[in-house]
C-alpha positions, 0 to 999 in steps of 0.5 A: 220748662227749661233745664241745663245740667252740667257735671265736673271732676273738680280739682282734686278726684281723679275721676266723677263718680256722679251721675246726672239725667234730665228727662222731659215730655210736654207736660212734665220734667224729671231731674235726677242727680246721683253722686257715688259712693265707694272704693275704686270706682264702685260709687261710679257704679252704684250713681250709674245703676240709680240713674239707669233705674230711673231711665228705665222707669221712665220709659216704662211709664211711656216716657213720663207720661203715664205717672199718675201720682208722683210722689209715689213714682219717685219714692219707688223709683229709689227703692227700686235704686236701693234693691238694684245697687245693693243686690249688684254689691253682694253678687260683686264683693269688689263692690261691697259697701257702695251707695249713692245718694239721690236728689230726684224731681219731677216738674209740672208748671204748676209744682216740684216734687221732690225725693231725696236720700243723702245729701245731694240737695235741693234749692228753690229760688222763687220770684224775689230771687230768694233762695230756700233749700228744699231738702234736709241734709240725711248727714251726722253733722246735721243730726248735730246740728238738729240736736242742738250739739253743733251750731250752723256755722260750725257745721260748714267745716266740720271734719265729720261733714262727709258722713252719710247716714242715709244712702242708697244702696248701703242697706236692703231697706230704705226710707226715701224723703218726698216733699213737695212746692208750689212755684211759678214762672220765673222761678228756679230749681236747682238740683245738686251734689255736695260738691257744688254746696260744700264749696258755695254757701247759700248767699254765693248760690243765690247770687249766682242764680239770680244773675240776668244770664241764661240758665247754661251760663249760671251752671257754668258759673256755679261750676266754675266758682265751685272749682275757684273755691277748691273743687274738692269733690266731683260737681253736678249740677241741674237748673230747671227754669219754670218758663210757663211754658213760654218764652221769658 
C-alpha cells in the first residue's frame, strides 16, 4: 500500500488546528486524521493529544504488529483519545470544551476498517472510479436530513452546518462508529477534514481522485482546488492507494 498525506491552514484561519499521521508496517496501514476543536488554540491540543494516542498505541502494539482485532483496536484507540483530551480539559480550564473529531483507518490489502467520531470522513473509490462515502456525518444538519427536515442539497450551505454533536473529548463517554470494506487493487481511500469536503462536492473529489496522476499530486490537487474554492477552514488530507503490494 501507498499513502500521502497533506495538510493546509486554508484561507482564512489563522492557524491549523488539525492533525494527520499515517503509520505503515508490511502487512498493515494506519491512517489517522484529527481536526480540533475550540478557543485559542485548545483544538490544536485536543487533535495533538488524539494523534499522540494513536502513536503510542502504535508502538505498544510492536508497531502494528500485534493488532489482533482491529475494529476493536481503533474503537479503543479513540475511547482512550476521548479519556485523555477530556481529563487534560478539566486539569487546564483555559481548555474546557475542546474536542476533535477523528476518521481512523487501518488498511490490509484485503480490506479497510474504519472508525470515525464527527465529521471528518471517509471515501472509497473502487476500481470503476466510483466514489462512495464510508462514514456518516455525527452532525445537526445531518440528523435533519435523516429525519426528513432538510433536503440533501439544502444541506451543503446550511449556517448550522458546523455543529457537531458527536465528538471526542466533549464528553467522559463516547460512542465510536466502526465500519468495514472490502477493496482491491487499484482502488482508493481517502481520508479527510470537513475542510476539504465543505468546499468540494463529491463529483469534484471523484474527478480529482481518479485522474492518471500520482497519489501526492492528487493531494495537491484536492488542497489546491479546496483553497480555489474559499479554503475556509484548515485542509487535511490522507490518500491510501491499494497497490497489492505491488508496483501499478
Amino acid at each position: 500500500m501507498k499513502a500521502i498525506y497533506k495538510t493546509d491552514c486554508g484561507k482564512v484561519r489563522a492557524n491549523n488546528e488539525d492533525h494527520v499521521d499515517v503509520f505503515q508496517n508490511d502487512a498493515i496501514l494506519l491512517a489517522v486524521v484529527a481536526d480540533g476543536m475550540g478557543g485559542e488554540k485548545a483544538g490544536e491540543v485536543a487533535s495533538g493529544l488524539a494523534l499522540r494516542q494513536f502513536s503510542e498505541a502504535w508502538a505498544t502494539a510492536d508497531n502494528g504488529s500485534h493488532i489482533e482485532r482491529p475494529e476493536d483496536w481503533l474503537r479503543q484507540c479513540i475511547i482512550d483519545a476521548n479519556q485523555s483530551i477530556y481529563n487534560f480539559a478539566k486539569a487546564n480550564p483555559e481548555c474546557q470544551g475542546m474536542g476533535t473529531t477523528i476518521v481512523a483507518a487501518i488498511c490490509t490489502k484485503e480490506s479497510v476498517i474504519v472508525a470515525h467520531v464527527g465529521d471528518s470522513r471517509a471515501y472509497y473509490v473502487n476500481r470503476n472510479g466510483e466514489l462512495r462515502q464510508v462514514t456518516e456525518d455525527h452532525s445537526l444538519v445531518n440528523q435533519l436530513v435523516k429525519a426528513g427536515q432538510l433536503s440533501e442539497a439544502d444541506a451543503h450551505d446550511h449556517p448550522m452546518k458546523h455543529v457537531i454533536v458527536r465528538a471526542c473529548g466533549t464528553d467522559e463517554n463516547i460512542s465510536v462508529d466502526v465500519s468495514s470494506i472490502e477493496w482491491s487493487k487499484g482502488e482508493q481511500l481517502l481520508l479527510c477534514s470537513d475542510g476539504l469536503s465543505d468546499m468540494l462536492n463529491d463529483g469534484e473529489i471523484a474527478s480529482l481522485l481518479n485522474r492518471d496522476e500520482t497519489i501526492e499530486e492528487k493531494a495537491r490537487l484536492l488542497i489546491d482546488k479546496a483553497n480555489t474554492a474559499g479554503g475556509h477552514d484548515n485542509i487535511t488530507l490522507i490518500i491510501v492507494l491499494n497497490d497489492d503490494g505491488e508496483e501499478l
